[in-house]
Phi, psi and omega in degrees: 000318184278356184283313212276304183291315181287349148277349170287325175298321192275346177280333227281158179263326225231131125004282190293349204241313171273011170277313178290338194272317158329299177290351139337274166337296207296321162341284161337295174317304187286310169295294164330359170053040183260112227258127180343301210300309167310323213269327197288337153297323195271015186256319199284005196253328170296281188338259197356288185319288171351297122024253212308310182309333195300307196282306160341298158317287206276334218244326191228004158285138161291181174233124204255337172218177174094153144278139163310146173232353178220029233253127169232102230001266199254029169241150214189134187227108184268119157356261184325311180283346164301311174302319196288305169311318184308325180285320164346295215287317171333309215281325176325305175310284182329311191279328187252307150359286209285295176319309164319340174284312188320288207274346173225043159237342195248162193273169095337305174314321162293326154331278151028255171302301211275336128338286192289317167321301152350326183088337194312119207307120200315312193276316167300312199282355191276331182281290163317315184283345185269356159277323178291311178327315193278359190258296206294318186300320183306344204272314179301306180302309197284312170346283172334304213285328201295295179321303195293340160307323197273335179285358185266340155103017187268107171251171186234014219226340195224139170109163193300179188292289164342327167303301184304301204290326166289333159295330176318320176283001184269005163269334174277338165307297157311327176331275186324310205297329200285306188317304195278013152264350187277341151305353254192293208265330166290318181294348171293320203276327193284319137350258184307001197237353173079015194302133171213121175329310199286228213338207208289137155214145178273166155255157162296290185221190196261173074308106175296157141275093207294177150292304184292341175262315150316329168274297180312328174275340188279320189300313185306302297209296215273321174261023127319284168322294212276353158258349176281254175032293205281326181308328195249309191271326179260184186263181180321119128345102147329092142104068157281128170248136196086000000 
């Protein structure tokens, strides 16, 4: 599911095609009951990025077709480039949405599995769990690193952007330092253990194939199709970009 949707939001060209796939997602987001709270780093790190894009699009793109909707001497704010950020942001949304389901609805152990289920190679699958492991601690740490700066009398709620974010580094530092001994103290132990990508390994336990997964991949499958389809093959969109 997070593979066939975040790629259908990143091929699409058209507005009209990543809007319902956005509303999709959110869909989702709702039926899985994943709570605001879960949503709120990838809402404020997407915002930022966002931002940056917004003023990048409307203020420093030139504007080569379309309506001006703004001009203040040689700076021009365009219809079409207004929209082209609008598709971004959609696909941005969309793409980090569908992951949040994935990492707080799923076990990391059914990754996995369901990997290995998959035929995938033992050392990808050894990789990926060792980057979700390393997400979730990472996620624990800053948290951690965040409280223990605000018991120090350190706010992030007040003062300019350029302020906040630089009080930020006294949190990203230490942040890095945890990281890399504790990369550090797993690459020793996999070491002493003799660890080698190849050969066989068992599992306890499987992951089977439902009925209900076989209809879901089918579904997945079908709107794949009709978005490669419409993006490349059908017709022209109304305020398709590119």
């Amino acid at each position: 599911m997070v593979a066939v949707l975040s790629f259908c939001t990143l091929t699409t060209h058209s507005l009209y095609v990543a809007g319902p796939l956005l509303a999709l997602v959110v869909l989702i987001v709702v039926l899985a009951k994943i709570p605001l709270s879960s949503l709120k780093v990838y809402t404020m790190v997407i915002g930022w990025l966002l931002m940056v894009s917004f003023v990048i699009y409307t203020v420093f793109t030139p504007v080569t077709s379309g309506t001006v909707l703004y001009r203040y001497g040689m700076l021009m704010v365009g219809l079409d480039n207004l929209l082209a950020w609008l598709l971004v942001a959609m696909k941005w949304f969309a793409a980090s949405y569908i992951t949040a389901v994935l990492l707080v609805t799923t076990k990391q152990r059914d990754i996995v599995l369901g990997l290995r289920a998959w035929k995938v190679p033992y050392i990808v699958c050894f990789i990926a769990s060792s980057i979700l492991r390393q997400l979730a601690v990472v996620s624990v740490d800053f948290f951690t690193a965040t409280e223990a700066q605000m018991s120090r009398g350190l706010d992030f709620k007040q003062g300019s952007l350029f302020t906040r974010l630089s009080r930020f580094v006294r949190v990203g530092i230490p942040l890095l330092f945890v990281s890399f001994k504790r990369m550090e103290e797993m690459s020793n132990a996999m070491q002493s253990r003799a660890f080698k990508p190849t050969g066989r390994r068992t599992t306890y336990s499987t992951i089977r194939m439902k009925t209900s997964d076989a209809l879901v991949m089918g579904a997945l499958s079908a709107l794949a199709f009709i978005v490669v389809w419409a993006t490349y093959f059908g017709t022209a969109f109304p305020y398709r970009i590119g």
